[in-house]
C-alpha positions as a printed Julia matrix, in Angstrom:
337×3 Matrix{Float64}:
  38.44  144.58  44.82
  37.61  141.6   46.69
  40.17  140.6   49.77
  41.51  137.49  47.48
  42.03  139.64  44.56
  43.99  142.14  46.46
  46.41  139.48  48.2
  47.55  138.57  44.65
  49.35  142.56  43.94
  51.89  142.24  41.37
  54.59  142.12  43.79
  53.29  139.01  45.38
  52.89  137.25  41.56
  56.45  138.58  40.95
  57.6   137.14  44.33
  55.81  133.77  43.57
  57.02  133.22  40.35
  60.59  134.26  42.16
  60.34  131.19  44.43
  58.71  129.26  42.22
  61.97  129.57  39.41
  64.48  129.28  42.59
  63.02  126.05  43.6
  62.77  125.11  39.53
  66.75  126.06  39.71
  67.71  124.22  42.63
  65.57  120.71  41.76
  67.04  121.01  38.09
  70.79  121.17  39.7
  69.96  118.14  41.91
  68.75  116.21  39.03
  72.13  117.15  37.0
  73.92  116.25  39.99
  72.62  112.51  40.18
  72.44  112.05  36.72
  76.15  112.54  36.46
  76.9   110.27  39.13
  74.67  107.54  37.5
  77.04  108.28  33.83
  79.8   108.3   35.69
  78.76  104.93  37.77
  77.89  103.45  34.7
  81.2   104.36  32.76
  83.43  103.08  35.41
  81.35   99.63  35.15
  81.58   99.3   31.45
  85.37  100.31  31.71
  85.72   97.93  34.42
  83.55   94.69  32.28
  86.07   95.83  29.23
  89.0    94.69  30.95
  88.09   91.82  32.16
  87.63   90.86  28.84
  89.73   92.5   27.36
  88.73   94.48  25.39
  89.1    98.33  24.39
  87.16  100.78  25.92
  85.03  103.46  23.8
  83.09  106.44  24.11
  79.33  106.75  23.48
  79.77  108.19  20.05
  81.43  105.0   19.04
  85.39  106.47  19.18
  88.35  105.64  20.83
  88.69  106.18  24.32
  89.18  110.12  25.47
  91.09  110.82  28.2
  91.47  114.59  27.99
  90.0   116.29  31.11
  86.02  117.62  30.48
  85.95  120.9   29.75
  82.56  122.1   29.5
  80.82  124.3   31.86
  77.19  122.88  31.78
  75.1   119.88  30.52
  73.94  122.2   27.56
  76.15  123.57  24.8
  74.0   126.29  24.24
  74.32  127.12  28.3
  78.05  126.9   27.81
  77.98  129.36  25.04
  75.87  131.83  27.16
  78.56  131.4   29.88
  81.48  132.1   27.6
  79.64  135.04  26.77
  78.51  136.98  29.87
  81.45  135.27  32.45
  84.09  137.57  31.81
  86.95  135.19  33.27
  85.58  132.19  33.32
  88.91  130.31  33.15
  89.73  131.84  36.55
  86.56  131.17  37.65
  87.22  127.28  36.47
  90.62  127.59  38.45
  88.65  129.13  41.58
  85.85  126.08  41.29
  88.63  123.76  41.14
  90.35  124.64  44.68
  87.59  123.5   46.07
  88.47  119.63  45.71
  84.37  119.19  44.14
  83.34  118.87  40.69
  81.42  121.9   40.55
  81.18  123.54  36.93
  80.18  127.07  36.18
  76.59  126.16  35.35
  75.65  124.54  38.48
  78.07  127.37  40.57
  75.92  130.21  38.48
  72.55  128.37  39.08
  72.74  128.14  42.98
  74.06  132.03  43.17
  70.26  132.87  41.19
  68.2   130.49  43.32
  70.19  131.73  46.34
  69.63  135.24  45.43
  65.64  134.59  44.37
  65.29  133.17  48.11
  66.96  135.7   49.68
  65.58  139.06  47.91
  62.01  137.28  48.38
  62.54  136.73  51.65
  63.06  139.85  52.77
  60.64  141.15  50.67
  57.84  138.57  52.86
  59.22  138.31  56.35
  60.16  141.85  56.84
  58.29  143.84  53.93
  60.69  146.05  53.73
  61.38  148.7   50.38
  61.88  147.49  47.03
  65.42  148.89  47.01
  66.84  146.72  50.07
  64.99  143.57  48.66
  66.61  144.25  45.31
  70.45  144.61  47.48
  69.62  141.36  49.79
  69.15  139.78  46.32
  72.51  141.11  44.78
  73.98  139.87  47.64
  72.44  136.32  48.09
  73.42  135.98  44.42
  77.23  137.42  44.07
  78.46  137.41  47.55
  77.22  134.94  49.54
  77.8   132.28  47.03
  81.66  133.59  46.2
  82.16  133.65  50.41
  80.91  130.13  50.35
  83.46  128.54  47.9
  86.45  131.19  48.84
  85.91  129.42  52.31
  85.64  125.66  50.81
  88.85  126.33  49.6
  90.21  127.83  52.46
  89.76  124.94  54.21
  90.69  122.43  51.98
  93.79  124.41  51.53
  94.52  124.43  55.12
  94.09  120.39  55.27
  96.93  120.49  52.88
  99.17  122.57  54.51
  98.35  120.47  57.76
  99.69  116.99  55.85
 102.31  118.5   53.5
 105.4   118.37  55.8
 104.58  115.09  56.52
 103.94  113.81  52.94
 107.21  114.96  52.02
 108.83  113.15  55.28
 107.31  110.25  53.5
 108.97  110.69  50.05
 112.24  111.52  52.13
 112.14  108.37  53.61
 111.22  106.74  50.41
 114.46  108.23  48.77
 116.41  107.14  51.84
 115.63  103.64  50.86
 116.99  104.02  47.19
 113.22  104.65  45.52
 113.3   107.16  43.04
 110.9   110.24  43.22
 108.17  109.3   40.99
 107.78  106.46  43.15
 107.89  108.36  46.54
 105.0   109.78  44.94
 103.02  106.88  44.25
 103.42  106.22  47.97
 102.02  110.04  49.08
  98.89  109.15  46.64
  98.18  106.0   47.86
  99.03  106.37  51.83
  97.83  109.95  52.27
  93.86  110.58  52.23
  92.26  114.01  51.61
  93.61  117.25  49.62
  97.09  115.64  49.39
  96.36  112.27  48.74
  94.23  113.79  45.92
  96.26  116.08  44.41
  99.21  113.23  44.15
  97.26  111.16  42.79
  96.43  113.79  40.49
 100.09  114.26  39.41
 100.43  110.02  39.34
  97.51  110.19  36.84
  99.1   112.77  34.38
 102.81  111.23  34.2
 100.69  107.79  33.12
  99.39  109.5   30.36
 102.62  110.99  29.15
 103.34  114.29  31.0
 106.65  115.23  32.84
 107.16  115.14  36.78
 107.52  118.54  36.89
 105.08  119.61  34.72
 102.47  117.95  36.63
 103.78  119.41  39.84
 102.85  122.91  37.94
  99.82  121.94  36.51
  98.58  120.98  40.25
  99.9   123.82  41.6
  96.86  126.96  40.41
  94.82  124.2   42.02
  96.75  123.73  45.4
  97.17  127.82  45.65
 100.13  127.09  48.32
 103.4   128.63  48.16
 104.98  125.79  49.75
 103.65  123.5   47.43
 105.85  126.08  44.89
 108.73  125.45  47.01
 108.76  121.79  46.52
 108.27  122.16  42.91
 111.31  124.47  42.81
 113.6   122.16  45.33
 112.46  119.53  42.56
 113.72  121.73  40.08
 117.1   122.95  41.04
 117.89  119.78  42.16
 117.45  117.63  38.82
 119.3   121.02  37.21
 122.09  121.01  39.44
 122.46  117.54  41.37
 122.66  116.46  45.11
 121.22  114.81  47.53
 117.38  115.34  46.87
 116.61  113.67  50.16
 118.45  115.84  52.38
 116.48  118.86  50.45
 113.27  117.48  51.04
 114.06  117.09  54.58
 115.23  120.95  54.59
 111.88  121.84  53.52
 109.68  119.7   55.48
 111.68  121.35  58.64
 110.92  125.02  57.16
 107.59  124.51  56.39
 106.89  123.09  59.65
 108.76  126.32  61.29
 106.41  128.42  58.9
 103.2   126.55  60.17
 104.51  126.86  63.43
 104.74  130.71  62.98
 101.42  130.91  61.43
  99.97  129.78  64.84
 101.82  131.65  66.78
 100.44  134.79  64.66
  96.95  133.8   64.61
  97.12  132.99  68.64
  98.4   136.85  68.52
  96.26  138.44  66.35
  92.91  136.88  68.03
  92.24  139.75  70.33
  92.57  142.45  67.53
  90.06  139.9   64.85
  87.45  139.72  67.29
  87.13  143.59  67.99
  86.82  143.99  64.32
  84.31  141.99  64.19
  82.43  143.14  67.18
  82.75  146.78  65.62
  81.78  145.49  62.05
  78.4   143.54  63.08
  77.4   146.84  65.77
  75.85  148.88  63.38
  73.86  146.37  61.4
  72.95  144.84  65.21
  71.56  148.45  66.4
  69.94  148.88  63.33
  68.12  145.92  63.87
  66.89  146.57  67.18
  65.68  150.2   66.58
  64.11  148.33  63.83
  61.97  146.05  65.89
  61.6   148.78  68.61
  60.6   151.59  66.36
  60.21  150.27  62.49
  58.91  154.27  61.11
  62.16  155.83  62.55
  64.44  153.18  60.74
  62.02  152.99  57.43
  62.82  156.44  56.54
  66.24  155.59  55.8
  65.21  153.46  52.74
  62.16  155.62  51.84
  64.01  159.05  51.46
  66.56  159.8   48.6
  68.5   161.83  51.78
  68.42  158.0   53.74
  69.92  156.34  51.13
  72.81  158.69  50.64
  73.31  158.3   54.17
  72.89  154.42  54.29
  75.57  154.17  51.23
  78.12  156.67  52.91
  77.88  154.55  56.39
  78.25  150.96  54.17
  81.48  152.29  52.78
  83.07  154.1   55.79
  82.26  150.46  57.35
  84.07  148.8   54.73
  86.78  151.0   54.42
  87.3   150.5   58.83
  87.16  146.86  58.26
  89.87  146.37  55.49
  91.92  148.51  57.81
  91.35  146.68  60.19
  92.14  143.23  58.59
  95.44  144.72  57.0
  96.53  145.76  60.4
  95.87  141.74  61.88
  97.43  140.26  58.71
 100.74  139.45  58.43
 103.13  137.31  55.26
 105.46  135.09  56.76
């Protein structure tokens, strides 16, 4: 065989066609992407020119106007069917999507996890040629874990922006109250003052009392969203107070001075527990750091852990001794306030 025939093995095709479908995947996400912008740009126009004349606005299928939330998972039905099928939770999934603060839908969410694990499991197949077995796990992982790390710490951080503004958002309605406004209007005020995850998610609650819905209904339809158990607390000082009377300003101004206490707390804890978080992660990263080095200094000695049945009993023992050191380690620099 010639020394072009041999360069095209059936890995390489498979590995081609891998890349080839990844980038396929990520263009055709792109393209959904702007092509629901443009719809939506051109709704809000239309909406906007039927006003001004008013006139009523309707949907493309020639009915009234819908304003039920979408619920669909892809541009496709068929797609959406195939994701009702093989998701198993997809409505938690929907709820975890959704804490991000960005209109990302299943579809798109499961297309990005295969092109990300495509690249990844190629890549190591390429760039370091090593065993079929680890380029199969580097592509498990590009496509379930790195992708679920990636919106778990989206939403980390937009939930942290919200904790950050909260006290004072609800210094705001306090003040609001204070100058004889009711509550639903204090509200108005957080939506259209505050920017971000709480100017959002007010506006959010704004939106759904227009079209019909109770105060405190939309507090607990925000809150799966908001994941923040003092955003629970407010909904239950709301609560107790339209059930049993008093001064709802004076409450609010309770809470805003606990959950400033309990965000000062947090720091203090997390200025505490600094130390303890880095050695874990000094002592979690060793291992795959020293493996990496023998692996460049002396790639037969290494191999033979991925080549031998023996090796990969001992690779899979290490991997979970390592994971079980590092949850214990995280319990132990975790604390509930």
């Amino acid at each position: 065989m010639s020394a072009a025939g041999s360069a095209l093995d059936l890995p390489t095709v498979i590995f081609l066609g891998a890349v080839l479908l990844a980038v396929l995947c990520t263009v055709l996400l792109l393209a959904m992407i702007a092509s629901g912008e443009g719809r939506r740009t051109k709704r809000r126009l239309e909406h906007t020119v039927a006003r001004a004349r008013g006139n009523v606005v309707v949907s493309a299928e020639g009915g009234d106007t819908n304003i039920r939330r979408a619920t669909g998972d892809s541009p496709w039905a068929s797609l959406d069917k195939w994701i009702k099928r093989l998701v198993p939770r997809p409505d938690r999934l929907r709820e975890r999507l959704a804490r991000t603060g960005r209109k990302i839908r299943i579809g798109e969410y499961a297309m990005v996890s295969l092109a990300v694990g495509l690249i990844l499991g190629g890549g190591t197949y390429v760039a370091l040629d090593l065993p079929i077995f680890v380029n199969v796990m580097a592509g498990v992982v590009g496509t379930f874990l790195l992708p679920h790390m990636a919106i778990g710490r989206m939403a980390a951080r937009r939930r942290a922006n919200f904790l950050n503004r909260f006290p004072e958002a609800i210094e705001l309605m306090v003040r609001g109250l204070k100058s004889g406004l009711p509550i639903t209007e204090s509200i108005k005020a957080v939506a259209s003052e505050f920017g971000g995850p709480v100017g959002e998610e007010f506006q959010y609650v704004v939106d759904s009392m227009r079209v019909g819905r109770t105060l405190e209904d939309a507090l607990w339809d925000t809150a799966p969203r908001v994941n923040v158990s003092e955003f629970k607390f407010f909904i239950v000082a709301l609560g107790v107070q339209r059930e049993t009377g008093g001064n709802l300003a004076e409450t609010l101004e309770n809470l805003a001075d606990v959950l400033r206490r309990r965000r000062q707390m947090k720091a203090k804890i997390k200025a505490l527990s600094a130390e303890p978080k880095a050695s874990a992660m000094i002592l979690g990263s060793l291992p795959f750091i020293m493996g990496t080095l023998i692996y460049v200094v002396n790639t037969p000695y290494v191999t033979q852990l991925f080549t031998d049945p023996r090796g990969h009993l001992m690779v899979a023992a290490g991997l979970v001794w390592l994971a079980i050191g590092i949850t214990v380690m995280v319990k132990m620099t975790k604390f509930e306030i």
